[in-house]
C-alpha positions as CSV (number, residue, x, y, z in Angstrom):
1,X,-26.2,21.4,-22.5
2,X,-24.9,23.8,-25.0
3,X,-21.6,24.3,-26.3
4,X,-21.9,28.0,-24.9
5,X,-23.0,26.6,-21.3
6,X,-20.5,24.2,-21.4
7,X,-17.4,27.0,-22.1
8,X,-19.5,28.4,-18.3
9,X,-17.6,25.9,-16.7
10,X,-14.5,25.9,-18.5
11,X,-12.0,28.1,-16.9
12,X,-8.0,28.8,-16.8
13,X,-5.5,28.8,-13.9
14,X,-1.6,29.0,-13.5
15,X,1.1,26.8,-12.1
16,X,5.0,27.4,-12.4
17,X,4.6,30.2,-14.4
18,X,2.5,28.4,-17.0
19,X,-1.5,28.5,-18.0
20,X,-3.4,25.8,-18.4
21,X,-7.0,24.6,-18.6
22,X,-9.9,22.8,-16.9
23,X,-13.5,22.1,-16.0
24,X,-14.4,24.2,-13.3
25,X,-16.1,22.6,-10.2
26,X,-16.5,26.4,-8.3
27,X,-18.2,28.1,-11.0
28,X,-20.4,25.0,-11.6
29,X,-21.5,24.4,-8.6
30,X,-22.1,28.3,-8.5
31,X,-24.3,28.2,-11.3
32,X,-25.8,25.5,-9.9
33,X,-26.4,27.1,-6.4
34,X,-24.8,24.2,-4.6
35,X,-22.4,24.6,-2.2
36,X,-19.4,22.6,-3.3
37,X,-17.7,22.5,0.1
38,X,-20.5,20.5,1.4
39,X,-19.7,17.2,-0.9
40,X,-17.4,14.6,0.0
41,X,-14.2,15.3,-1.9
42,X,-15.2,11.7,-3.7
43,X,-18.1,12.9,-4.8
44,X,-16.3,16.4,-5.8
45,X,-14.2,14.0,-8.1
46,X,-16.8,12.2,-9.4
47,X,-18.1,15.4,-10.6
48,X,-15.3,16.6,-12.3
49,X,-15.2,13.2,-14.4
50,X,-19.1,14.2,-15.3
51,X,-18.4,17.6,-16.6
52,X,-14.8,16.9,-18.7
53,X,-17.0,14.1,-19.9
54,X,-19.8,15.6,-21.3
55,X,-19.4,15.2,-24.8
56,X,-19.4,11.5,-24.5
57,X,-22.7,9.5,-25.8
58,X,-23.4,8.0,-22.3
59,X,-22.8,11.4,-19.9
60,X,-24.7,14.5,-21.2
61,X,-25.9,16.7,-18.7
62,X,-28.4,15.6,-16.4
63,X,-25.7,12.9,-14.4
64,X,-23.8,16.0,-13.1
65,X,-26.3,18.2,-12.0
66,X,-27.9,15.2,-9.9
67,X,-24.5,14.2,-8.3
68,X,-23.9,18.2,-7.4
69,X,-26.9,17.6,-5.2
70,X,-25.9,14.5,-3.4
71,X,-26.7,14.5,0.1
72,X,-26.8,11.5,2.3
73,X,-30.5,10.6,1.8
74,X,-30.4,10.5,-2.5
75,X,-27.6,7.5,-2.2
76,X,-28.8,4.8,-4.3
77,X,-31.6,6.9,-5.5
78,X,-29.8,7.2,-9.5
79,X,-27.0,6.0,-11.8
80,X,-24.6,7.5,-13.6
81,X,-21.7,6.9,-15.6
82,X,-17.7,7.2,-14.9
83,X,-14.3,6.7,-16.9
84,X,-11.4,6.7,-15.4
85,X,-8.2,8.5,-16.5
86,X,-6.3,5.2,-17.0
87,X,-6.2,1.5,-15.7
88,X,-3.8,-0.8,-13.9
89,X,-3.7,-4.2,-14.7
90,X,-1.8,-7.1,-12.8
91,X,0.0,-10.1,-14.6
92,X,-2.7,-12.7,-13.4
93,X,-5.9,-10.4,-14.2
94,X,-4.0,-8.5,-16.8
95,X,-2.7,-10.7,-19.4
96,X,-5.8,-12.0,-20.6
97,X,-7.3,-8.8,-21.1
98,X,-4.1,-7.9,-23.6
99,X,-5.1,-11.6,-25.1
100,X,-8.7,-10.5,-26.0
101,X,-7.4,-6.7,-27.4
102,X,-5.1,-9.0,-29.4
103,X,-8.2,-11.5,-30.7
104,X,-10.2,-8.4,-31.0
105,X,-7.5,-7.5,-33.9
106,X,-7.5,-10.3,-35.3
107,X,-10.8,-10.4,-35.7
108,X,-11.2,-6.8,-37.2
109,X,-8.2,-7.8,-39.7
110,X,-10.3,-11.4,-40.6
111,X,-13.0,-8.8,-41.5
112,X,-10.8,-6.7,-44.1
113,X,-10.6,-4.5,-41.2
114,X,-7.5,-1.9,-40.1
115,X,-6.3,-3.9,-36.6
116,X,-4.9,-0.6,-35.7
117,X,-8.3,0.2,-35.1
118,X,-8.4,-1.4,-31.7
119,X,-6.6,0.3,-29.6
120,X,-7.0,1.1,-25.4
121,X,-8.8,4.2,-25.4
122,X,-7.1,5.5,-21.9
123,X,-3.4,4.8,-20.7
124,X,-3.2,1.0,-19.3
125,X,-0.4,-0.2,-17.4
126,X,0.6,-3.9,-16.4
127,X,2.8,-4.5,-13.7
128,X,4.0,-8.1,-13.8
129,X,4.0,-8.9,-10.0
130,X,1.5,-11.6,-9.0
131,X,3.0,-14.6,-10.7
132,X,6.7,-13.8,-10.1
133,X,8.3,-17.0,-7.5
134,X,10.6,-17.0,-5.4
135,X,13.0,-19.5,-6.1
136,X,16.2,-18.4,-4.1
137,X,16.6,-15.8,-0.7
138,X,18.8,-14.8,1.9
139,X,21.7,-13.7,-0.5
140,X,22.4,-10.9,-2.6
141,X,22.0,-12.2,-5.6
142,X,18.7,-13.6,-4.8
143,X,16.3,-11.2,-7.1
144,X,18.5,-11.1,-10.1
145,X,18.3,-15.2,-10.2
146,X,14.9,-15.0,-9.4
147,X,14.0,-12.5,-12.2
148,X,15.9,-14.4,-14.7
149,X,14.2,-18.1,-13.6
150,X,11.0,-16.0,-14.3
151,X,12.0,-14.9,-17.5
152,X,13.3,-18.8,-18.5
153,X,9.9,-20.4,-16.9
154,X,7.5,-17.9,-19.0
155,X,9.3,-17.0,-22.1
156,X,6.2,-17.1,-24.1
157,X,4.4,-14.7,-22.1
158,X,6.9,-12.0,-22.2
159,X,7.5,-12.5,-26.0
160,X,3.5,-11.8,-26.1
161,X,3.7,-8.8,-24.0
162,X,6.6,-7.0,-25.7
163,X,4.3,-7.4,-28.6
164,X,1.4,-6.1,-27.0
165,X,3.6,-2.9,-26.0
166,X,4.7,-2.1,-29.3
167,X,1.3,-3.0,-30.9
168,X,-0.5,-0.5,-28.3
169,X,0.1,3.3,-28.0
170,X,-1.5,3.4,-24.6
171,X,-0.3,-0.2,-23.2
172,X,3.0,-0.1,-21.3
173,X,4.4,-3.4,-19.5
174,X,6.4,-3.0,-16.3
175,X,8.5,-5.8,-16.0
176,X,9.1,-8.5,-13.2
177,X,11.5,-7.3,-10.3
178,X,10.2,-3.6,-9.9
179,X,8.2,-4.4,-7.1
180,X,4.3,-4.9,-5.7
181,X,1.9,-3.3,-8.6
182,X,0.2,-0.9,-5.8
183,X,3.7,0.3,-4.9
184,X,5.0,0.8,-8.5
185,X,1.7,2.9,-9.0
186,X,2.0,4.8,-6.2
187,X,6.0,5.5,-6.6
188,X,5.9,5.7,-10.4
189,X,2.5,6.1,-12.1
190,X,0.7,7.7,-10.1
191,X,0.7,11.9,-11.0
192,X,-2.9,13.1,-9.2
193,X,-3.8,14.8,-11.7
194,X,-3.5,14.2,-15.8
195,X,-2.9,16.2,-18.5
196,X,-4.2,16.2,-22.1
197,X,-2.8,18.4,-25.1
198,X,-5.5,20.7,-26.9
199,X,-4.0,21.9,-29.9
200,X,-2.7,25.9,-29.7
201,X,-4.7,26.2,-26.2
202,X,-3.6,25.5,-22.6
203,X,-3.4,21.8,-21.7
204,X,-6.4,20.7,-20.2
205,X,-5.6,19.2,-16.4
206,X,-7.7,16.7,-14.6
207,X,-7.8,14.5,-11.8
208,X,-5.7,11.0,-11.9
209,X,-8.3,8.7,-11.3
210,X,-8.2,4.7,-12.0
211,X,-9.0,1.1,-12.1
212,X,-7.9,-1.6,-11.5
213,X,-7.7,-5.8,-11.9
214,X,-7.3,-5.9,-8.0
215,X,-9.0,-5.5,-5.1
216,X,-6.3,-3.2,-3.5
217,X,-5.7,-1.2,-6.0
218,X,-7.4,1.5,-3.5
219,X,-4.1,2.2,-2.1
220,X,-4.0,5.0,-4.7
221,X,-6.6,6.3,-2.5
222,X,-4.0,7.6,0.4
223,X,-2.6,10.1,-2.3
224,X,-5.9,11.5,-3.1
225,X,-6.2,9.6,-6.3
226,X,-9.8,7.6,-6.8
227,X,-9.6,4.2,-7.5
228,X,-11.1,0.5,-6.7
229,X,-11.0,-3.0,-8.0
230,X,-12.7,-4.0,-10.8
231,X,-13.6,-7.1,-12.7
232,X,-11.4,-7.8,-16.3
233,X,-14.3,-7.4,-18.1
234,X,-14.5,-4.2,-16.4
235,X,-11.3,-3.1,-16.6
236,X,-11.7,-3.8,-20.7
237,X,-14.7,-1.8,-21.0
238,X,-13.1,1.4,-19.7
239,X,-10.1,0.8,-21.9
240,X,-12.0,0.6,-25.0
241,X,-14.0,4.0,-23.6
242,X,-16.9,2.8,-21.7
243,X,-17.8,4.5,-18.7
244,X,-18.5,2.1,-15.6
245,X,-21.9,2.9,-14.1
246,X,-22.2,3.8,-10.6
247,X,-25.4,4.3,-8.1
248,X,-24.9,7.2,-6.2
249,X,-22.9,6.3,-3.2
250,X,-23.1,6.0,0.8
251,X,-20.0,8.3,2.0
252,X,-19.0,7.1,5.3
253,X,-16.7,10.1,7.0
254,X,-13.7,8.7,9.7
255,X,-12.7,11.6,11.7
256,X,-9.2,11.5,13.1
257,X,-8.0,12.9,15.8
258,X,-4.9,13.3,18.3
259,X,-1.6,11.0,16.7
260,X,-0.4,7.8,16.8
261,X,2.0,6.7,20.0
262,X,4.9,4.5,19.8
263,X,4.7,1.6,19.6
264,X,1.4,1.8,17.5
265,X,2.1,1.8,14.0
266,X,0.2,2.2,10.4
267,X,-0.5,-1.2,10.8
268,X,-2.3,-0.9,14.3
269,X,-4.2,2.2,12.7
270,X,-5.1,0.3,10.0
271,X,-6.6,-2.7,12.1
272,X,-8.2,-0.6,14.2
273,X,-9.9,1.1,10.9
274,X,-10.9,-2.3,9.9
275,X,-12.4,-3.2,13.6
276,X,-14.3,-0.1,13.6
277,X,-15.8,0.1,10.4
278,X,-16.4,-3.5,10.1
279,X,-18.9,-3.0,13.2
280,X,-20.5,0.2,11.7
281,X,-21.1,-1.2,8.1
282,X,-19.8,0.0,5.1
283,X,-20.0,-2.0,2.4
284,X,-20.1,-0.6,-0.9
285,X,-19.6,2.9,0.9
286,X,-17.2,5.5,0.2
287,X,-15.0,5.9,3.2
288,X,-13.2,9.4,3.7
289,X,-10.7,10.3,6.4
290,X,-10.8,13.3,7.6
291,X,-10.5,15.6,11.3
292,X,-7.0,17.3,12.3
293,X,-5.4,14.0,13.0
294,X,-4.1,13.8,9.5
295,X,-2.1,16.3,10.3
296,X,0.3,14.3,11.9
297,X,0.0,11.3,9.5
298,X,2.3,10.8,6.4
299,X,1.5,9.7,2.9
300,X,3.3,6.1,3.5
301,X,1.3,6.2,7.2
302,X,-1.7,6.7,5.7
303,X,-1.1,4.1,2.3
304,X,-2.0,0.9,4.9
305,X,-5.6,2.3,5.6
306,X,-6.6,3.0,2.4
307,X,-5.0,-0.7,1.2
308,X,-7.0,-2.5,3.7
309,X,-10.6,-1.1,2.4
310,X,-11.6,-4.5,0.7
311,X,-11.1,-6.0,4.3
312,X,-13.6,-3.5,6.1
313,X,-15.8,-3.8,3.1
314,X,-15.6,-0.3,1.6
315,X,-15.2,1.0,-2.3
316,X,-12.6,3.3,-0.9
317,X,-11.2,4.6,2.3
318,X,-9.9,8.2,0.2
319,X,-7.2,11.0,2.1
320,X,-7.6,14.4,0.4
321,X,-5.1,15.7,-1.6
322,X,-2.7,18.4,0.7
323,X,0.6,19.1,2.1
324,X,1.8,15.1,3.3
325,X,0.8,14.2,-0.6
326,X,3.4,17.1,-2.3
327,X,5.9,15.7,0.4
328,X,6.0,12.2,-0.8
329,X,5.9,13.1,-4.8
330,X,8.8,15.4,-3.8
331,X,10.5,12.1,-1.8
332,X,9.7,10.0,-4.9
333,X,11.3,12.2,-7.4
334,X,8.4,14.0,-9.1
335,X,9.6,16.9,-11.0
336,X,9.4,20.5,-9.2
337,X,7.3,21.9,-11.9
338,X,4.5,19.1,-11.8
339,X,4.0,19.5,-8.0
340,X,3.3,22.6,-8.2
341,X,0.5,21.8,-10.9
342,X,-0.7,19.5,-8.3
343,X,-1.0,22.1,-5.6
344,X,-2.2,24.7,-7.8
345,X,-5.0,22.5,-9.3
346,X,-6.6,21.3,-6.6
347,X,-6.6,24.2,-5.1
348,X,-8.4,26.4,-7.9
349,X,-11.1,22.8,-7.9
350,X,-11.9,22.9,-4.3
351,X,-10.1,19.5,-4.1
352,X,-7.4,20.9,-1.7
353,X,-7.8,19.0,2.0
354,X,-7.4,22.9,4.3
355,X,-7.4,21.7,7.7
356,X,-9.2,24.3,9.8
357,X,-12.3,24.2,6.6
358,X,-15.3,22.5,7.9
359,X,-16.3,19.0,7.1
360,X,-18.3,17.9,4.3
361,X,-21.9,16.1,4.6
362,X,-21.4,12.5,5.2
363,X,-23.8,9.7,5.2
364,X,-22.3,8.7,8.4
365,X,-19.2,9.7,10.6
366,X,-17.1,8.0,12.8
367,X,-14.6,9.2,15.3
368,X,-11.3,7.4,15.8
369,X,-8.7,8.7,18.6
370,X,-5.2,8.1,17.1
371,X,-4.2,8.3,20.5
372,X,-6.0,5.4,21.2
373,X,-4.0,2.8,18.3
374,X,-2.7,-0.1,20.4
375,X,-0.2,-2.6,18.8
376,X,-2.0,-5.6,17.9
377,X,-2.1,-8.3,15.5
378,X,-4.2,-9.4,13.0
379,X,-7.2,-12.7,13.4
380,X,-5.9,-15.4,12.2
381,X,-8.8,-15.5,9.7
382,X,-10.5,-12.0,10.0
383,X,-8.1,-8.9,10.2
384,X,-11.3,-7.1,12.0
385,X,-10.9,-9.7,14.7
386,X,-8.0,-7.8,15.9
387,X,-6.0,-8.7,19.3
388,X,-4.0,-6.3,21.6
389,X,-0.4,-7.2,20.9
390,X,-0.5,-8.2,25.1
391,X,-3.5,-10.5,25.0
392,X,-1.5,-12.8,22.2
393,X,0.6,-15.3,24.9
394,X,-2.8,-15.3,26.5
395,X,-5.2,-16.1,23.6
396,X,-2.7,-18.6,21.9
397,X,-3.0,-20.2,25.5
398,X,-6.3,-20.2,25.6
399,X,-6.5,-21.5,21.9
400,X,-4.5,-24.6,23.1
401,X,-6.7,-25.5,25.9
402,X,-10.1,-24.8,23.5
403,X,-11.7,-28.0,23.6
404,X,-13.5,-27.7,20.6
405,X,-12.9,-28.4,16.9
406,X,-12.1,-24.4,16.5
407,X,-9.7,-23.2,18.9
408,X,-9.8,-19.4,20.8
409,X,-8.4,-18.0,17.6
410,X,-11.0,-18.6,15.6
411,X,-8.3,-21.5,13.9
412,X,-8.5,-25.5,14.6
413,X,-7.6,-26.6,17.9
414,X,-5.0,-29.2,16.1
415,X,-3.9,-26.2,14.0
416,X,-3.0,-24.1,17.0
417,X,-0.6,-26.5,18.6
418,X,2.7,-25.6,17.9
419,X,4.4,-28.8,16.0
420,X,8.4,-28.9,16.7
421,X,9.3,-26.4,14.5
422,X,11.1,-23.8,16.7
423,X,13.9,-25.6,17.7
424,X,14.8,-26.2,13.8
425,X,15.7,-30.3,14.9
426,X,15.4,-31.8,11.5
427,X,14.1,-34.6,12.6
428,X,11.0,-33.3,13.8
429,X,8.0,-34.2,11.7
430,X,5.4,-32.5,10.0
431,X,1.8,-32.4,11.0
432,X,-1.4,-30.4,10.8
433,X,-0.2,-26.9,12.0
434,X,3.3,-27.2,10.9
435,X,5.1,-24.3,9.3
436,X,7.3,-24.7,6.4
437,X,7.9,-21.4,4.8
438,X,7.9,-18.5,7.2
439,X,7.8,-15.1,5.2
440,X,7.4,-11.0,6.0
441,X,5.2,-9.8,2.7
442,X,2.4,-7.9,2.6
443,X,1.2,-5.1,-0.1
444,X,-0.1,-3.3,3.0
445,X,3.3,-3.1,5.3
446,X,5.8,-2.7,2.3
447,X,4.0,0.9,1.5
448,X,6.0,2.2,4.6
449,X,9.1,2.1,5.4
450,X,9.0,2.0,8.8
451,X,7.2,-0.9,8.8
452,X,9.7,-3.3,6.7
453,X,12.5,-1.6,8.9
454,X,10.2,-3.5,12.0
455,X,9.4,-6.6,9.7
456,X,13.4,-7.0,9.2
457,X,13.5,-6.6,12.8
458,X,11.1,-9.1,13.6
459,X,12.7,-11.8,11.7
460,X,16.4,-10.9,12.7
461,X,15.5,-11.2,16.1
462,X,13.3,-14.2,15.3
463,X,16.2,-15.9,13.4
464,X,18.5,-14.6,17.0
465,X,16.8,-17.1,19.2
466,X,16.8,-20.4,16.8
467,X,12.7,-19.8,15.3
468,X,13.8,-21.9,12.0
469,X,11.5,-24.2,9.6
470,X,12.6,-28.0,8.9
């Protein structure tokens, strides 16, 4: 495409009283004679990334005028490439890709080379979470010994990665104590949409779009912010530039409708998510939610359905960008002036959710009655072998009496029954089944509120009547 046809789809818009600059998915998909509000607002992303990218060796021109013609029937039909606006890297997954940016200077400086040469090529952050212990609880002063017993176990990793952060422009470390990496990104680095400095000219703006070194690194997804798991090597390619290629996808729509009703949480919604799509198939799919029922759901109720896509097998499980997104950056301190870049921008791109618009095409759609969310808990072994919260006294029964190796839970029948635990006797022994560290954690719960207000619940009233480990 020419420099001249590519200025077609460059266009201009304002926000808080300033211009700025970006690749216009309206007039493209003009030009192009598609209808943009067709596409899945995935797909719509995608897109974006094709045109702002087509300067690169492995885009050109041809990827994004194939992907503005998706349909449901051309998935898997072609390939094309994506980079992401920046990558999120935990402590376990992360660390060793700083290690082989390091070698990779050392190697270039072995050579007579300028080290400085190797640098991350899009922003990169790495949340130190995974390995973190817990050493002490139950008392105030419990995080601040454990974040200092991490610092004294691991004392060469940190002195390695406060050299990585000054060595790399784009590498910043987020240090132990902060909190669950999805959380941090979602509270702190997440900004939906980028922006890049172009000399005298308007900044351009783009979407915020990611990777990352875990599988639920699609939590992003609930603030209308594409992103997946990836591999390290992966992740490493698209910090030194290098697109990851993609077949074009299977979108799988989920249409809500109605609201949830107390007692049902996010939880329960997610579950039920999982149970559902689990039995219609996505793998590999893009799942989008859509339908008026996300009207009544909030950012933080919507973050533990888009967490729990690697359980029901999707790439994603995306909420649009709109009105319950500007609420939480406005509840998470995200300065006035930037939120109304966000609303402004995806609104000029077609990337604003309106809720009376009609739906895009989907491969496939499935309905889900919010009204319908019962409490429940999770299989012991499969979350999409969910149980109505009333059925548990009955199925743990039922899991006792199993006469076979694998009890009515889907767990061991030896496994099932209870060992004297509850009564906290310390004499009681230990056997197959016992439990010796009882904990509330989840990344999925701790993105709401509500939900560790009814985990602290739980175990207060657990700890009330005499539930203790020996």
């Amino acid at each position: 495409m020419s420099r001249d046809a590519e200025r077609d789809v460059e266009s201009t818009f304002s926000a808080a009283g300033r211009e700025r600059r970006l690749f216009s998915l309206p007039v493209f998909a003009r030009r192009e004679g598609v209808a943009l509000e067709s596409l899945p607002f995935t797909i719509r992303i995608l897109l974006e990334s094709l045109l702002r990218n087509r300067a690169h060796p492995a885009f050109g021109p041809e990827p994004a005028a194939r992907l503005a013609r998706w349909m449901p029937e051309t998935a898997g039909s072609f390939e094309f490439p994506f980079l992401p606006a920046r990558v999120l890297l935990q402590d376990f997954t992360g660390v060793p890709c700083v290690v082989d940016l390091a070698a990779l200077r050392a190697a270039l400086a072995r050579l007579g080379g300028d080290p400085a040469r190797i640098e991350p090529q899009i922003p990169v952050d790495l949340v130190i979470d995974h390995s973190v212990q817990l050493d002490e609880a139950g008392h105030p002063d419990a995080l601040a010994a454990n974040v200092a017993r991490e610092y004294e176990r691991n004392q060469e990793r940190y002195a390695f990665l406060r050299w990585g952060r000054n060595a790399f422009r784009r590498l910043s470390v987020l240090p132990p104590g902060l909190g669950i990496c999805h959380q941090v990104n979602m509270e702190h680095l997440a900004l939906c949409v980028r922006t890049e400095p172009a000399g005298d000219g308007p900044p351009l703006v783009f979407p915020d779009t990611l990777v990352g070194t875990d599988s639920h690194t699609v939590m992003i997804n609930s603030m209308g912010i594409l992103g997946w798991g990836v591999g390290g090597i992966e992740a490493e390619a698209a910090m030194l530039g290098q697109p990851i290629p993609m077949l074009a996808p299977h979108v799988t729509g989920v249409r809500l409708t109605g609201r949830l009703r107390p007692p049902a949480t996010p939880t329960d919604l997610a579950l039920a998510v999982t149970e559902r799509l689990r039995a219609q198939g996505v793998v590999g799919h893009l799942v989008e939610f859509f339908g008026p029922g996300l009207d009544s759901l909030s950012l933080a109720d919507r973050a533990p359905a888009a967490n729990m896509a690697p359980e029901y097998g999707a790439t994603t499980g995306f909420f649009p960008v709109d009105a319950a997104t500007l609420a939480y950056l406005q509840e998470t301190g995200r300065d006035a002036a930037h939120v109304a870049m966000v609303e402004a921008y995806h609104r000029a791109q077609g990337l604003w959710r309106q809720p009376d618009a009609p739906a895009p095409r989907y491969s496939a759609v499935v309905e889900l009655d919010l009204g319908d969310v019962r409490p429940s808990m999770a299989g012991p072994r499969r979350p999409q072998e969910r149980i109505d919260l009333e059925r548990v006294g009955a199925g743990f029964d039922e899991a006792l009496a199993a006469p076979v190796e694998t009890g009515g839970f889907g767990v061991p029948a030896a496994a099932a029954a209870p060992p004297a635990v509850a009564s906290g006797d310390a004499g009681a022994g230990l056997d197959h089944g016992a439990v010796v560290i009882a904990s509330i954690t989840s990344c999925t719960n701790t993105s709401n509120p509500a939900l560790l207000v009814a985990a602290a619940l739980l175990a207060r009233n657990a700890h009330r009547r005499g539930l203790r480990v020996p």
